[in-house]
C-alpha positions as YAML, in Angstrom:
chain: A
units: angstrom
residues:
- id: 1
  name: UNK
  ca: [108.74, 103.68, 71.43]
- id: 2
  name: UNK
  ca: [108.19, 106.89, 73.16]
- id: 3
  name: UNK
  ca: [104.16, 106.36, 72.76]
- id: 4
  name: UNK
  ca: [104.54, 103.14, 74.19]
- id: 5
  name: UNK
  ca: [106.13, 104.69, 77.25]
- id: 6
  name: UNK
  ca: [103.69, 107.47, 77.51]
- id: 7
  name: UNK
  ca: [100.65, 105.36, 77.55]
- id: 8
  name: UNK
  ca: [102.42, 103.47, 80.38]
- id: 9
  name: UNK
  ca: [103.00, 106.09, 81.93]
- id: 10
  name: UNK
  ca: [99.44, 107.58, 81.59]
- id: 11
  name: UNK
  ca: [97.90, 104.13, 82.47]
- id: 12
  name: UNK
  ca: [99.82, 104.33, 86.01]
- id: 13
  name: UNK
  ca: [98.51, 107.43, 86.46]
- id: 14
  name: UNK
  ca: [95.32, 106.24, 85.88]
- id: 15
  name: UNK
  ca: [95.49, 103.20, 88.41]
- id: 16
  name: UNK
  ca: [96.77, 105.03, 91.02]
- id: 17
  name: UNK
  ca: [94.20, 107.34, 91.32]
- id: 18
  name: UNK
  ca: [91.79, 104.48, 92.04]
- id: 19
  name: UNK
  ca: [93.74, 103.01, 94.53]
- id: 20
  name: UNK
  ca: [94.28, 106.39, 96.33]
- id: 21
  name: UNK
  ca: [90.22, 106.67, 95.95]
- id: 22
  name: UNK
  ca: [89.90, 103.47, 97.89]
- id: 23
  name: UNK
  ca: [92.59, 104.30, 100.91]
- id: 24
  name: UNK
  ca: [90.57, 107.41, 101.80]
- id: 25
  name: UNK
  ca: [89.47, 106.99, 105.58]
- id: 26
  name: UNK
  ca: [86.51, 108.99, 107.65]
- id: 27
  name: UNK
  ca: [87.27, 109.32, 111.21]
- id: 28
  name: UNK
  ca: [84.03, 109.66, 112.60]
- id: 29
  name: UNK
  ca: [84.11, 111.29, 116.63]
- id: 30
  name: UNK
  ca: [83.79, 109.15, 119.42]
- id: 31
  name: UNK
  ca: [80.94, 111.12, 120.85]
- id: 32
  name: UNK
  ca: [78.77, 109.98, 117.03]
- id: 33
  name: UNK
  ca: [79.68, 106.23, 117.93]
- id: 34
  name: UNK
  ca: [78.06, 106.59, 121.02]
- id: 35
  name: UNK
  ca: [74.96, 108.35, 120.48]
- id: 36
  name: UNK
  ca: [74.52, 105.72, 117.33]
- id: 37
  name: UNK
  ca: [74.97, 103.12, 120.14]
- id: 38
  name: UNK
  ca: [72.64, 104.42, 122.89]
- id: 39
  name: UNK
  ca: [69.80, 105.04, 120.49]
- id: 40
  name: UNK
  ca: [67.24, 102.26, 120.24]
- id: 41
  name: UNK
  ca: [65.59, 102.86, 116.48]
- id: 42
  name: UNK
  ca: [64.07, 100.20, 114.56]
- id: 43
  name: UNK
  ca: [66.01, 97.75, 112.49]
- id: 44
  name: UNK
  ca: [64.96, 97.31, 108.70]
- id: 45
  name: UNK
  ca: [65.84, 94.52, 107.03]
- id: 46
  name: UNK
  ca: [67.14, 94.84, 103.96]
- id: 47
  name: UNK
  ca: [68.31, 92.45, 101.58]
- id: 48
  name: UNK
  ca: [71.13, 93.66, 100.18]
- id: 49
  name: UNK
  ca: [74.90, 93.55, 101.91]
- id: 50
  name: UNK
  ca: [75.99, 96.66, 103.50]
- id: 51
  name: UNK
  ca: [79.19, 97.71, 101.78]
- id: 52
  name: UNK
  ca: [81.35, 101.13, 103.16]
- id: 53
  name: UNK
  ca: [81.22, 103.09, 100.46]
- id: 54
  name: UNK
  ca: [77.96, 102.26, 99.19]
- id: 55
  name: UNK
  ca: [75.16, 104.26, 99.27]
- id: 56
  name: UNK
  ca: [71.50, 102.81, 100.99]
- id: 57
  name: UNK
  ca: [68.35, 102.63, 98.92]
- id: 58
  name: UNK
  ca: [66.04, 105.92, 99.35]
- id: 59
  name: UNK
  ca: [63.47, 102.93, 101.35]
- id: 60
  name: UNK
  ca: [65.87, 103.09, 104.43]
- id: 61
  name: UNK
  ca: [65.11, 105.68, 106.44]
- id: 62
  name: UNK
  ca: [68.32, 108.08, 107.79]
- id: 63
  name: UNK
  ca: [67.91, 109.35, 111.11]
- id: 64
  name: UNK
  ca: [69.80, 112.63, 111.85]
- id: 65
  name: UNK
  ca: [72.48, 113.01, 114.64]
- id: 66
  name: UNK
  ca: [71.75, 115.95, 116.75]
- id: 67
  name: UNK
  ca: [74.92, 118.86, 116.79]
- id: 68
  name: UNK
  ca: [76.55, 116.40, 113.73]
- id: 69
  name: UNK
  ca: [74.90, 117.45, 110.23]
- id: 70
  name: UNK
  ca: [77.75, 115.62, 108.39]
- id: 71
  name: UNK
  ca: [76.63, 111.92, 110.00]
- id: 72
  name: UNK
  ca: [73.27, 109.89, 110.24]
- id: 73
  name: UNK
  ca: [72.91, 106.10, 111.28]
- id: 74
  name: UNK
  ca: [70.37, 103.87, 110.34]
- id: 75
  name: UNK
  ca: [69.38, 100.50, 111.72]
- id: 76
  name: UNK
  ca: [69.69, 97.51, 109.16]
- id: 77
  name: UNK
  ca: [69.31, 93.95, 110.01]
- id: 78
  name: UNK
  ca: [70.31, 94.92, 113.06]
- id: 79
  name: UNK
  ca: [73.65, 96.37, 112.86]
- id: 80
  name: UNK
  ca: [73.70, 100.01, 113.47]
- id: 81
  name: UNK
  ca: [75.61, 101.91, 110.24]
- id: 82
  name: UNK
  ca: [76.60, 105.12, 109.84]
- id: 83
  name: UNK
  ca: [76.00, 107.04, 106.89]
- id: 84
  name: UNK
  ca: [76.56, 110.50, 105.21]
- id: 85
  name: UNK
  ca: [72.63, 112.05, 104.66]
- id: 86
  name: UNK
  ca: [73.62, 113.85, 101.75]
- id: 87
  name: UNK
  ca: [74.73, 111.06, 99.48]
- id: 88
  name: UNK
  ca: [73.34, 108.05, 101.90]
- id: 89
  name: UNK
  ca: [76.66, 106.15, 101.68]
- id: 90
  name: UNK
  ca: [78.12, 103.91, 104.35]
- id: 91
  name: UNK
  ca: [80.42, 105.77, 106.45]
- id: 92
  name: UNK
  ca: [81.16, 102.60, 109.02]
- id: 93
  name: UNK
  ca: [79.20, 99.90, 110.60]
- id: 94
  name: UNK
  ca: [79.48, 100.04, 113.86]
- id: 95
  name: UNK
  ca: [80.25, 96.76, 115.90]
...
């Protein structure tokens, strides 16, 4: 009985570190939004779906974010994305 109960327990332990992992949320600055907005790169189509979280084929092309090493945007199928440069995953897409 009391291993039954412990692997419960360890199983909820387990699950509710992935659903922590999916709650986490990057508040990007106001003034990043804007300069992603203003710029007028080149879209790349890609064929995949953009997913937050997810990180962008090596192909697409991160353009840096002057004064804001932690963010870079890209340009694909013409939605403008944020990303992180170091690992390429979607931050946000921007709207």
């Amino acid at each position: 009985m009391k291993k039954i109960i412990l692997a419960g327990f360890v199983a909820s332990l387990a699950f509710s570190g992935v659903a922590l992992a999916q709650t986490t949320t990057v508040i990007v600055p106001g003034e990043v939004k804007t300069y992603v907005l203003q710029q007028t790169s080149p879209s790349v189509t890609y064929d995949g779906t953009v997913v937050v979280g997810e990180p962008l084929p090596d192909t697409v092309e991160v353009y840096p974010i002057p004064q804001q090493p932690t963010y870079g945007y890209v340009v694909v199928n013409q939605q403008r994305v944020l990303v992180d440069p170091q690992s390429r995953r979607v931050i946000e897409v921007l709207q």
